[in-house]
VEXDRENBA-182460 format. One record per residue: y, z, x of N, C-alpha, C in turn; residue number from 1; residue in three letters. Coordinates in Angstrom, 3 decimals. Last residue first. Layout:
N
(r (Y,Z,X),(Y,Z,X),(Y,Z,X),NUM,ALA) ...
//
This chain:
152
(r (-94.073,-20.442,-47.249),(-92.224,-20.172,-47.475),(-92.066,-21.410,-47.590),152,UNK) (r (-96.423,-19.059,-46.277),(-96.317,-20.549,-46.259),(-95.374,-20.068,-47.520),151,UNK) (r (-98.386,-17.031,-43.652),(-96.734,-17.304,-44.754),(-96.579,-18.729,-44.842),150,UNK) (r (-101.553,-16.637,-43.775),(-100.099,-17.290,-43.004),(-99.193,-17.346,-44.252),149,UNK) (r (-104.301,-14.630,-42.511),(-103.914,-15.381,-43.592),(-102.489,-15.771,-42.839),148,UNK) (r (-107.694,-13.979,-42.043),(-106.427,-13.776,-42.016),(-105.530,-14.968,-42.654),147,UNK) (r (-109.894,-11.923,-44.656),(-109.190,-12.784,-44.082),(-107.343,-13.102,-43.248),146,UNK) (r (-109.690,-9.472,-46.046),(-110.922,-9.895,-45.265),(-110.926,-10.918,-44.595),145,UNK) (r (-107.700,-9.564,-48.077),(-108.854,-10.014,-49.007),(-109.944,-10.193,-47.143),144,UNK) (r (-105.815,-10.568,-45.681),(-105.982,-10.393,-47.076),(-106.892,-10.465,-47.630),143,UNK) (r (-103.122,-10.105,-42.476),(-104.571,-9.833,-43.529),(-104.688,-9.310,-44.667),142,UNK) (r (-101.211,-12.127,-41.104),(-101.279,-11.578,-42.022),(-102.822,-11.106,-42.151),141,UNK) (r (-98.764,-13.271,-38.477),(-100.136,-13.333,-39.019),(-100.373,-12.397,-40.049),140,UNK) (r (-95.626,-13.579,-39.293),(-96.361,-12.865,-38.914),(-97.901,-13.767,-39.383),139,UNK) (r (-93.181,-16.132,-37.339),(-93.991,-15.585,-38.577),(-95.199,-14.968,-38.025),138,UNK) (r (-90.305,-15.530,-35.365),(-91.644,-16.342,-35.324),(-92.210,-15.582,-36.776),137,UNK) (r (-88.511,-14.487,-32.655),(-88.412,-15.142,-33.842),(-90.125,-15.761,-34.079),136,UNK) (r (-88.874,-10.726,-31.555),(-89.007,-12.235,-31.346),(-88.617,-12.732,-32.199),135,UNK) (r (-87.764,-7.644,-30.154),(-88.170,-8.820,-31.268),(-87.770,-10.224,-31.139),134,UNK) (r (-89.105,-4.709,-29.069),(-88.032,-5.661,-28.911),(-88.668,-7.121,-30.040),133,UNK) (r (-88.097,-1.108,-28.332),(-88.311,-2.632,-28.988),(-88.017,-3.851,-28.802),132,UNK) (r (-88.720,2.232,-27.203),(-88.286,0.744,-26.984),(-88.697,-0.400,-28.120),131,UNK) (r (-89.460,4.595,-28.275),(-89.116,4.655,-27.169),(-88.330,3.415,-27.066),130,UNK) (r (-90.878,5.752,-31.255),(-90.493,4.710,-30.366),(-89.755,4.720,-29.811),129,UNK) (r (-93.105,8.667,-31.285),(-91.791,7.796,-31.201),(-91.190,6.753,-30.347),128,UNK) (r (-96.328,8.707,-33.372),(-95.886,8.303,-32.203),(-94.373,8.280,-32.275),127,UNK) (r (-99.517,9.718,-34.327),(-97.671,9.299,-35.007),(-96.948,9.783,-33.684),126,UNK) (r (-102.300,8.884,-35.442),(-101.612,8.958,-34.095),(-99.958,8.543,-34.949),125,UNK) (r (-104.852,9.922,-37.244),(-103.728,9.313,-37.393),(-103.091,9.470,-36.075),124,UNK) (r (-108.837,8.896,-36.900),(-107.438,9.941,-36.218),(-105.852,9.196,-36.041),123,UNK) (r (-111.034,8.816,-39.134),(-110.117,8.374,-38.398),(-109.207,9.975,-37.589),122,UNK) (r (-112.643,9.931,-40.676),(-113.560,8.883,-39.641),(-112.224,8.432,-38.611),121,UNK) (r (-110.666,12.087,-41.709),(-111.922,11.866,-42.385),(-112.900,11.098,-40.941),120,UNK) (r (-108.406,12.720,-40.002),(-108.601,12.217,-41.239),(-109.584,11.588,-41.423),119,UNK) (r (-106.568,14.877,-37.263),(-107.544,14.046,-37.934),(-107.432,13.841,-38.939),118,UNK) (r (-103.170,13.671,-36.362),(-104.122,14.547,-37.106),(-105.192,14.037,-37.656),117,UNK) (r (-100.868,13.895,-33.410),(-102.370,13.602,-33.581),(-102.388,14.471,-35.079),116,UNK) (r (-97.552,13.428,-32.233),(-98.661,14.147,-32.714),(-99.877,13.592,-33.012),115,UNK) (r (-96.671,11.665,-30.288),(-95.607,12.893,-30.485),(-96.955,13.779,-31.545),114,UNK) (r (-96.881,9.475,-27.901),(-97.458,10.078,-28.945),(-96.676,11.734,-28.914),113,UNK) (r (-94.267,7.029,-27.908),(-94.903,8.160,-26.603),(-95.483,9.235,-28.417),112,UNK) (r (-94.154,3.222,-27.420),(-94.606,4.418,-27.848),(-94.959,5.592,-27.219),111,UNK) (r (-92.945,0.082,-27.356),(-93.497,1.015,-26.487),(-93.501,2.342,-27.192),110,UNK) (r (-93.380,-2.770,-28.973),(-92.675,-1.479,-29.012),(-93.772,-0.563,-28.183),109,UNK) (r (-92.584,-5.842,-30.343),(-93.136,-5.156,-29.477),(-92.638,-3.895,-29.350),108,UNK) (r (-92.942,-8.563,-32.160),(-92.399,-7.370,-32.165),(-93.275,-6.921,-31.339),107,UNK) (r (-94.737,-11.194,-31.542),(-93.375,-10.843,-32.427),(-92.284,-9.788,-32.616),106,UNK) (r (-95.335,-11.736,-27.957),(-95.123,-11.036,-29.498),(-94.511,-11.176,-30.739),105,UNK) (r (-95.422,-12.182,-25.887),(-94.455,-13.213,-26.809),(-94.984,-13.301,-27.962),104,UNK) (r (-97.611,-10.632,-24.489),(-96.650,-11.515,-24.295),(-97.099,-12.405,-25.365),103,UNK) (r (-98.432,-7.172,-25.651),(-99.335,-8.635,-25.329),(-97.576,-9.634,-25.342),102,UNK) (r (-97.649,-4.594,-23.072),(-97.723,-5.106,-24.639),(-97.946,-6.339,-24.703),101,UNK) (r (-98.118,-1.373,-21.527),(-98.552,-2.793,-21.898),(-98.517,-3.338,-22.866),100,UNK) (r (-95.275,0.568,-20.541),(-96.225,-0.024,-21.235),(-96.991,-1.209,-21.391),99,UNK) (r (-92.414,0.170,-19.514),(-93.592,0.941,-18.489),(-95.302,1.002,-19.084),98,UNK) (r (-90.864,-0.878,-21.630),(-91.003,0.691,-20.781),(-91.707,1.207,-20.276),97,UNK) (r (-93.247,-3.023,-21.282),(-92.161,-2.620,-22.491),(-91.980,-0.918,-22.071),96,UNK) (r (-94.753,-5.705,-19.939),(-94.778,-4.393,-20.196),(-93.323,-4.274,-21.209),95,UNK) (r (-97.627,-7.951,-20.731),(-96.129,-7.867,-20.213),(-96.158,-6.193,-20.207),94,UNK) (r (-100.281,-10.076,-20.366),(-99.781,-8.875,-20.967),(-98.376,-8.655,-20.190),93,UNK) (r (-102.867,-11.816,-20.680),(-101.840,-12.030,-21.245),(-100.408,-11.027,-21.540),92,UNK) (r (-105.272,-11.735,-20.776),(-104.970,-10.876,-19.347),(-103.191,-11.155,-19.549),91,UNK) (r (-108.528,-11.456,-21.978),(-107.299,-11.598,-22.304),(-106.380,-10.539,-21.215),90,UNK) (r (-111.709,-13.152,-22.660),(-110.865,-12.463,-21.896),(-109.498,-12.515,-22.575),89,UNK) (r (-114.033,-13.916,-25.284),(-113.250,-14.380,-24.236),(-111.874,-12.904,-23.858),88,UNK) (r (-115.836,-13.239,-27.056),(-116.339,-12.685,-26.318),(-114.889,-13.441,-25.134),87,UNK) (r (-114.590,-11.837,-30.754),(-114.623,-12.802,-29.330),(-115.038,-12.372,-28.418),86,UNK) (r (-114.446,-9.812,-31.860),(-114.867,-10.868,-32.964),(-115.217,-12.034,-32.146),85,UNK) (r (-113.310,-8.143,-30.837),(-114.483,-7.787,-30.613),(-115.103,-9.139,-31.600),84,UNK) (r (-110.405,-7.295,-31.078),(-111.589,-6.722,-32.485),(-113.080,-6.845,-32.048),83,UNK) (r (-109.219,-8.492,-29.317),(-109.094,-7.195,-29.458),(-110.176,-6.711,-30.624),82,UNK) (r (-109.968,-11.387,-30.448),(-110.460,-10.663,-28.831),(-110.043,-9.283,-29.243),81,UNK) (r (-108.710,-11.581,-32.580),(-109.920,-11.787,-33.102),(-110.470,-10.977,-31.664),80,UNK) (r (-106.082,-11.685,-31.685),(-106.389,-10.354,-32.300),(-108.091,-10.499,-32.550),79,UNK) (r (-106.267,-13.942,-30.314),(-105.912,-12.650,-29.879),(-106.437,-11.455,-30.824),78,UNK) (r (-106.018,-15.975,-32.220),(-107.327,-15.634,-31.139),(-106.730,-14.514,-30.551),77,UNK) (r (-103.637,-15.361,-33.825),(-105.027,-15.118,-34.396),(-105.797,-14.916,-33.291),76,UNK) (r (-101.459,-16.505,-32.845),(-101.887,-15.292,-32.152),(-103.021,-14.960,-32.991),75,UNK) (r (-99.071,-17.943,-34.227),(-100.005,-18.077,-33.284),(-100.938,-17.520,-32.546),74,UNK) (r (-98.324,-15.836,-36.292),(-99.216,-16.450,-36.593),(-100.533,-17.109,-35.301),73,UNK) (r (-98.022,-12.786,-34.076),(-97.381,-14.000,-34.753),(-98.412,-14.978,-35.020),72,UNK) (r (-98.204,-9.075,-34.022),(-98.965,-10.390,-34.042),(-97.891,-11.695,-34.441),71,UNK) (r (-96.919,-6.299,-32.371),(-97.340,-6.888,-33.679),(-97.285,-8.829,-33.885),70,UNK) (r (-98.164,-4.176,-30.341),(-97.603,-5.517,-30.451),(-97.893,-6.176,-31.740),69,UNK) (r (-97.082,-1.504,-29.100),(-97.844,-1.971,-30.232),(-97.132,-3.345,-30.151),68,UNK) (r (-98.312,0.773,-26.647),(-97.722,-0.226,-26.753),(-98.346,-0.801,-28.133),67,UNK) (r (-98.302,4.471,-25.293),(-99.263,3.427,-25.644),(-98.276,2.307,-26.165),66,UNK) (r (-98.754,7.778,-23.965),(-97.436,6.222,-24.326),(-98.645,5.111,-24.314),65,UNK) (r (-100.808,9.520,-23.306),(-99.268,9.767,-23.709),(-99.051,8.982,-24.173),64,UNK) (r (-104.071,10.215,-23.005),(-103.199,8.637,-23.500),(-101.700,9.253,-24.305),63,UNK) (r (-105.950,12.091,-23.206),(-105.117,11.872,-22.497),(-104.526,10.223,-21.885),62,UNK) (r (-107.046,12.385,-25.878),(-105.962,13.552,-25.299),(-105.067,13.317,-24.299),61,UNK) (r (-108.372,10.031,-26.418),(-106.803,10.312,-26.784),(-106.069,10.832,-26.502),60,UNK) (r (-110.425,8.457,-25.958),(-109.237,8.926,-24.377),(-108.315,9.782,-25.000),59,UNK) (r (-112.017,8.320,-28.001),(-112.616,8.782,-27.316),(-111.709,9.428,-25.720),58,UNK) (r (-109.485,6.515,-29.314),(-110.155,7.829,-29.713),(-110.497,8.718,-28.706),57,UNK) (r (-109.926,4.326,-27.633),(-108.755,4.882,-27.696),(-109.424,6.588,-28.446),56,UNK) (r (-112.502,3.580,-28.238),(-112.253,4.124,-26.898),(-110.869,4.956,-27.194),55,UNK) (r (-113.550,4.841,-31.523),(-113.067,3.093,-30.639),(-112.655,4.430,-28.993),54,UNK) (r (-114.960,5.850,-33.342),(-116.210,4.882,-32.328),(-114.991,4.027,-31.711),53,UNK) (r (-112.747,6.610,-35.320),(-113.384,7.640,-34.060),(-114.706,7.114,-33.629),52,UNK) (r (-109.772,4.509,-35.388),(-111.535,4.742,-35.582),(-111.684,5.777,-34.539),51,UNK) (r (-106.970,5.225,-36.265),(-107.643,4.970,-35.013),(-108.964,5.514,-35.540),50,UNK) (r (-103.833,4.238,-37.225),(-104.910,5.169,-37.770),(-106.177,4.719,-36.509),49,UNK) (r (-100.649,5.128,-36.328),(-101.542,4.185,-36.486),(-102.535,4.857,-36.998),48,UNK) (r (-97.297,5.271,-36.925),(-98.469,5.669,-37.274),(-99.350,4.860,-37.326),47,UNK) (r (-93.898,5.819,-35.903),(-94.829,4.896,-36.470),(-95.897,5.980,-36.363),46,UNK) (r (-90.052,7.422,-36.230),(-91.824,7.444,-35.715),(-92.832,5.994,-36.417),45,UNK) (r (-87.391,8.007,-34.793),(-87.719,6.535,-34.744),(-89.133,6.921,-34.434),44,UNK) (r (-86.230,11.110,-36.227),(-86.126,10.545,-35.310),(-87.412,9.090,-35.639),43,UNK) (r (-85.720,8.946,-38.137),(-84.420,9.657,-37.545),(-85.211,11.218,-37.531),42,UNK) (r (-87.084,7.308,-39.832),(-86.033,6.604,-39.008),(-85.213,7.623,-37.718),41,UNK) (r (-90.382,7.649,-40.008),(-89.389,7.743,-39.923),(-88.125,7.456,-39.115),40,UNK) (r (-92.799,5.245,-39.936),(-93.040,6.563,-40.801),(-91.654,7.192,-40.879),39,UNK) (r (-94.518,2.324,-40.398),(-93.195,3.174,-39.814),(-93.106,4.790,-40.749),38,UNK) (r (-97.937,1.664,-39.530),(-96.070,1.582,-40.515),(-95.575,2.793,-39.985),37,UNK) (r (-101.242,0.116,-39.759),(-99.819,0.810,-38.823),(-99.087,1.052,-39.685),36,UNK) (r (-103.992,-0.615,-39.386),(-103.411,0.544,-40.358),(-102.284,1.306,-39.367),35,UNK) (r (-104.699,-2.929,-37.818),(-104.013,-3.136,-39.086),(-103.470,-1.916,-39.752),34,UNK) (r (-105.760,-3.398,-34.635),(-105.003,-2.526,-35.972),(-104.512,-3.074,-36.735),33,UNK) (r (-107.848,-4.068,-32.307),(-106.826,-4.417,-33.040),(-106.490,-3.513,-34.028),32,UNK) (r (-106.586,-2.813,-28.868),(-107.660,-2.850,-29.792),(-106.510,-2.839,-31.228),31,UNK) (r (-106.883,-2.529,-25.115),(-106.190,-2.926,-26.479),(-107.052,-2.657,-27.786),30,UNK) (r (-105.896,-1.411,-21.909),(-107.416,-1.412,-22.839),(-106.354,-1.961,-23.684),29,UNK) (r (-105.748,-1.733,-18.705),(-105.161,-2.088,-20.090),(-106.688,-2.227,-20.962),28,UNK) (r (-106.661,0.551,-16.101),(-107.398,-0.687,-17.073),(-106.029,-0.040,-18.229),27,UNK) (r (-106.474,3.378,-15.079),(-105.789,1.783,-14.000),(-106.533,0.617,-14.832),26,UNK) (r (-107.237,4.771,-16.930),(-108.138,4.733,-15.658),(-107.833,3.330,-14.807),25,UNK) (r (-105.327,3.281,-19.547),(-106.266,4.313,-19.238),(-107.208,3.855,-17.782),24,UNK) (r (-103.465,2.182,-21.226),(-103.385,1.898,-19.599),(-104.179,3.784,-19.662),23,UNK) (r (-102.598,0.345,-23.983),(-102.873,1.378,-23.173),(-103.153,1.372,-22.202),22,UNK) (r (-102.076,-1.162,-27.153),(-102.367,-1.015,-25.848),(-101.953,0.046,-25.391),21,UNK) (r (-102.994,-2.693,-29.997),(-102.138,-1.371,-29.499),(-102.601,-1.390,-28.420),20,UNK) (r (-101.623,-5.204,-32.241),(-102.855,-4.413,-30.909),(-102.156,-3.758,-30.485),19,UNK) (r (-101.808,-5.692,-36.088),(-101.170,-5.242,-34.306),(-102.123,-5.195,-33.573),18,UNK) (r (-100.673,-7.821,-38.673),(-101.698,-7.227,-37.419),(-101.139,-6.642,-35.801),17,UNK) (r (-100.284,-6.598,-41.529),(-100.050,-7.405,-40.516),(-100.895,-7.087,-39.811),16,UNK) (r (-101.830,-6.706,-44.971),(-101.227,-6.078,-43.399),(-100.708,-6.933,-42.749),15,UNK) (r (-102.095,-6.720,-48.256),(-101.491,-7.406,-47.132),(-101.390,-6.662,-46.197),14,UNK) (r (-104.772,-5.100,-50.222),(-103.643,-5.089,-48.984),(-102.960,-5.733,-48.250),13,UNK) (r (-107.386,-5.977,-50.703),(-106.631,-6.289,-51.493),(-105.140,-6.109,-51.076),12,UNK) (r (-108.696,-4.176,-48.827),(-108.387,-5.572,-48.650),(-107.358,-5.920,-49.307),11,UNK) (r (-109.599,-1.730,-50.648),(-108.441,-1.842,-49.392),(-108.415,-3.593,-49.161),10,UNK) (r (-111.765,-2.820,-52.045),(-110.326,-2.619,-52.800),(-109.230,-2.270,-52.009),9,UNK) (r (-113.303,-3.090,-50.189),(-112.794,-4.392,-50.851),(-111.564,-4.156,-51.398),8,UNK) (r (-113.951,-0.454,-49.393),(-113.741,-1.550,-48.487),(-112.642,-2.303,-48.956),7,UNK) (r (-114.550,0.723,-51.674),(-113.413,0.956,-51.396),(-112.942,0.175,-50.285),6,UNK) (r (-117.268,-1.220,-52.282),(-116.186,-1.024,-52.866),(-114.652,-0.871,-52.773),5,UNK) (r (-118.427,0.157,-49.440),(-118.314,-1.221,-49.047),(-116.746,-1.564,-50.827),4,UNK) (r (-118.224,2.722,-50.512),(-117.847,2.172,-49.077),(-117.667,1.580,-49.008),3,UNK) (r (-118.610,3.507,-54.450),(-119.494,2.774,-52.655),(-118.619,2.880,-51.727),2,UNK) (r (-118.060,5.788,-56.193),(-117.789,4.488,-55.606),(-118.446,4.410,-54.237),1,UNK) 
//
């Protein structure tokens, strides 16, 4: 099978969308994600998967606590800026235990990385959550390569 194949056949995936933030060299960096989930309750871990061409990668060793903000519909131009899909700014940011997390989130959660393991082009980051907090509002979605909306 091709790349671009297993591409497509990952699409086929509903995600949500997050940005994960960070505070490297007195700069909030962000960058978008889709390959998040909860991994255990007890103790409280998530998991992201992290390109090895994104900065976060390139800082990892030394990036303790990082922030995940998971998206609300209204929030497409946001995530399209964290991906690089936009050339406009984003200065929109709150904190969450001392973290950066994008304001009026749907879900927000501050994170302290508890392990690292590589995987193939990626590096899994499994983290415990430290803090949360939650909004009312519908998620943005990705499907098929597009983003997409709950229509309930």
């Amino acid at each position: 099978m091709s790349s671009q194949q297993f591409r497509n056949a990952m699409s086929k995936f509903a995600t949500g969308i997050t940005i994960v933030t960070s505070q490297f060299d007195e700069e909030i960096r962000g960058m978008t994600v889709n390959a998040f989930m909860s991994v255990s309750l007890d103790p409280k871990l998530i998991t992201i998967s992290v390109d090895h061409k994104t900065t976060f990668y390139e800082n990892h060793k030394e990036i303790k606590r990082f922030g995940i903000s998971v998206l609300r519909e209204e929030q497409k131009d946001i995530s399209m800026i964290f991906a690089k899909q936009s050339d406009k700014s984003f200065e929109d940011f709150s904190t969450l235990d001392g973290v950066p997390v994008i304001n009026n989130a749907l879900t927000t959660l501050a994170c302290t990385v508890s392990q690292t393991v590589e995987a193939g082009d990626h590096l899994l980051v499994i983290a415990e959550v430290d803090d949360i907090q939650i909004n009312d509002g519908k998620p943005i979605l990705y499907f098929d390569s597009k983003y997409r909306t709950l229509n309930e």
